[in-house]
N, C-alpha and C positions, 0 to 999 in steps of 0.2 A: 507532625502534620506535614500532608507536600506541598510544597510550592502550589500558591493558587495559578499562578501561570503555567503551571506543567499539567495541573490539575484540569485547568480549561483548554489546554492544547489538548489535553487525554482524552479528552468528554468530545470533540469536536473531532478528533480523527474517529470515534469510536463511532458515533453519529455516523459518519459517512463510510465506517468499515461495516458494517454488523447490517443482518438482511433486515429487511422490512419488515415492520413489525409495532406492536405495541411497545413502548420502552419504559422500564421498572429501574428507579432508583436503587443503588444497594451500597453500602461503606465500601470506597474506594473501588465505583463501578457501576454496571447498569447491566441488564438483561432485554435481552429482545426476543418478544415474545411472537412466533407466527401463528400458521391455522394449522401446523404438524408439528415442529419443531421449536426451539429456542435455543439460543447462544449468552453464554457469560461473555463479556467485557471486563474488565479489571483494569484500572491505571495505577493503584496505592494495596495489594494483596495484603500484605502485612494488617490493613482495615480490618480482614476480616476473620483476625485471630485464629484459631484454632483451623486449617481448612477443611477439613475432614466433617465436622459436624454439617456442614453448607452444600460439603457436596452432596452427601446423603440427605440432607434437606430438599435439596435441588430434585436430586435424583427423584424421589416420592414425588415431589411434585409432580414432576414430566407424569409419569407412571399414571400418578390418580389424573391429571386431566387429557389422558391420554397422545403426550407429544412425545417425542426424542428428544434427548437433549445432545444435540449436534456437536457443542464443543464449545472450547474456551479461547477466547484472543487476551493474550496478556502483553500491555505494556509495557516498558522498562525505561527508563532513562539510563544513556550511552554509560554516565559515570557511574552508573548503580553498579554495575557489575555484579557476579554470582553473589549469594547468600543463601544461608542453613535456608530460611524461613522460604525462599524461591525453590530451592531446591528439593524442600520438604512438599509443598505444592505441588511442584512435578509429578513427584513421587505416590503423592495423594490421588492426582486424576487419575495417574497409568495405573492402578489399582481398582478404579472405578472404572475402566474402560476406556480411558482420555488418554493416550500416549499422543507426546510431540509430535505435529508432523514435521519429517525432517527433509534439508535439502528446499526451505522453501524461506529463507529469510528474507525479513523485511525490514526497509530503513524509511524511517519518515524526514524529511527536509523542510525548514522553515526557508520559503521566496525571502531575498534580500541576504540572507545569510552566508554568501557562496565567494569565493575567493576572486578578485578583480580579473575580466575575460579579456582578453583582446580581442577585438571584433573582426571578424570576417566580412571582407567587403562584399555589398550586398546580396548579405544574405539577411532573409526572411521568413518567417512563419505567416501562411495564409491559409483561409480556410477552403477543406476541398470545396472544387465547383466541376461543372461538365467540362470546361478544358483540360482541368489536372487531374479529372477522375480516372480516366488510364492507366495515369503516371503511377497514382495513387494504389491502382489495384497490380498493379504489375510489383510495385514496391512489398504490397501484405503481402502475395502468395511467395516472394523473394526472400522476409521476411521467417515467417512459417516454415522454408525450407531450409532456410540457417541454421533451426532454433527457436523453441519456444520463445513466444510473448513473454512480457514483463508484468505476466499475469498473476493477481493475486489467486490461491485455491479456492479463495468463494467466489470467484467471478467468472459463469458462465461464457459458455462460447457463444451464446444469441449477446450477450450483454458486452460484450469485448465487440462485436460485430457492429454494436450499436452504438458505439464508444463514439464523439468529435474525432475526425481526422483532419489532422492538419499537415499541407503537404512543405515540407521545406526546400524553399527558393535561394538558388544564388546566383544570380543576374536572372531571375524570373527563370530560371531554368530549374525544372522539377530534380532533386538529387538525392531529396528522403521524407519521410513520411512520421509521423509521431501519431497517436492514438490515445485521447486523453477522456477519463468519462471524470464524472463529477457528484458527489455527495456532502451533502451541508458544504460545509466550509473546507472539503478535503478534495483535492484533485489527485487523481489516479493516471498516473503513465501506463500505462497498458504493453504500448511496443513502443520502442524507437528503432528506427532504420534508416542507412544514411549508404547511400553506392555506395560500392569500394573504390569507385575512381573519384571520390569524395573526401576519403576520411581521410584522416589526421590534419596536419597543418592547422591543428587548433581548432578544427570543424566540429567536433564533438562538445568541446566546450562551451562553443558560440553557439551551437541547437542549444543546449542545458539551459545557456543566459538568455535567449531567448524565450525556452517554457515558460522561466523562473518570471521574466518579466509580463508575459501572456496572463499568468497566475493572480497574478498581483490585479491586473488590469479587470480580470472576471473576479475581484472581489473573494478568493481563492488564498484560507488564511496557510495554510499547508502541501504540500506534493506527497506523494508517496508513492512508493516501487517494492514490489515483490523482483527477487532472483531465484534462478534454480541452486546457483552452487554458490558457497560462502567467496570461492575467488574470484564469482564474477562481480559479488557484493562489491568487494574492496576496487574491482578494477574500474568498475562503473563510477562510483566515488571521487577515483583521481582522475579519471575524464572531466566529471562535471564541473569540479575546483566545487563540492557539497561538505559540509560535515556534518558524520551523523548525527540525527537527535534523540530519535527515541527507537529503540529494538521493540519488534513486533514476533512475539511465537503464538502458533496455534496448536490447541489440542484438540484432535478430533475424533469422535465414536467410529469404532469402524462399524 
């Protein structure tokens, strides 16, 4: 059996990862069901024995009530690491049509959990308003031309657009911008961006400490971040003073 605490952290990222929808209980998982499509969730795979039978289960389904079935988000815990039975899964979607998308991993972060920050004097997270909204839009398209968002692949550009912006103050001086949307109990970092006459001297850290305690404050039991490449994963990690908790892969239909 897993951990009922991994169990309900799994179920409450998934809630807040997976599109809208009707939601279907299933061993070690839930299905979200729309008006075209639907998505697997899985936090415990191993639940559901054999995968091959489920997926062609699944599969029929979609067919007869004529949806797609979009793809699978599977979670992991950091210390699980590879196994046959994970591997055999894989192996099972890409078969069905569901190959990994790759180049898009994701780490979830539990608030409180993060290595002690030394503070940056006054700095602050505030929410945008019509004084630092300039700052703010000067900061997104600055942003965007760096480099992609820390966007996850199910998250629209109207819905990233529509994301809280919070602009980051130091001595009330606009110097970066963070972009945070929110589902159940799961908060999503979208972008972070911070001048370059800004960064380091621990400044990256003290934004992180900052989210982390914003998080906490809206009642926000998790964070979570998509990256493009596995080393920006690791780099973003040792800025925040984070450790990972749970790996996030998606399989998606093409």
């Amino acid at each position: 059996m897993p951990d009922p605490n991994y169990a309900f952290t799994a179920r409450q990222l998934l809630l807040g990862a997976l599109p809208p929808g009707t939601y279907e209980d299933l061993p070690g998982g839930m299905l979200a069901l729309g008006e075209e499509e639907f998505w697997l969730g899985l936090w415990s795979p191993e639940e559901l024995g054999d995968p091959e039978p489920k997926i062609k289960e699944l599969q029929e389904r979609a067919r007869s009530e004529g949806k797609r079935w979009a793809g699978v988000i599977l979670l992991q815990p950091v210390e699980a690491g590879e196994s046959a039975g994970l591997n055999y899964l894989a192996e099972a979607l890409y078969v069905y049509g569901l190959p990994e998308l790759q180049g898009h991993p994701g780490l979830v972060m539990l608030p409180g959990k993060s290595t002690p920050v030394k503070p940056v004097k006054g700095l602050r997270l505030a929410a945008e308003d019509e004084e630092t909204r300039p700052a703010a839009e000067a900061f997104f398209s600055a942003a965007l031309s760096e480099g992609e968002p820390l966007t996850s692949p199910l998250l629209d550009v109207q819905r990233l657009l529509e994301s809280q912006r919070l602009v980051v103050l130091i001595d009330e001086r606009p110097v970066g911008l963070i972009q945070l949307s929110r589902g159940g109990l799961l908060g999503r970092i979208n972008l972070i961006w911070v001048d370059p006459a800004a960064r380091s001297h621990g400044v990256g850290r003290a934004v992180m400490h900052e989210v982390a305690q914003y998080a906490q404050q809206q009642g926000l039991l998790m964070l979570s971040v998509w990256v493009q490449r596995e080393g920006m994963l690791r780099y973003f990690l040792a800025k925040s003073g984070y450790q990972e908790q749970i790996r996030v892969r998606l399989y998606v239909g093409e």
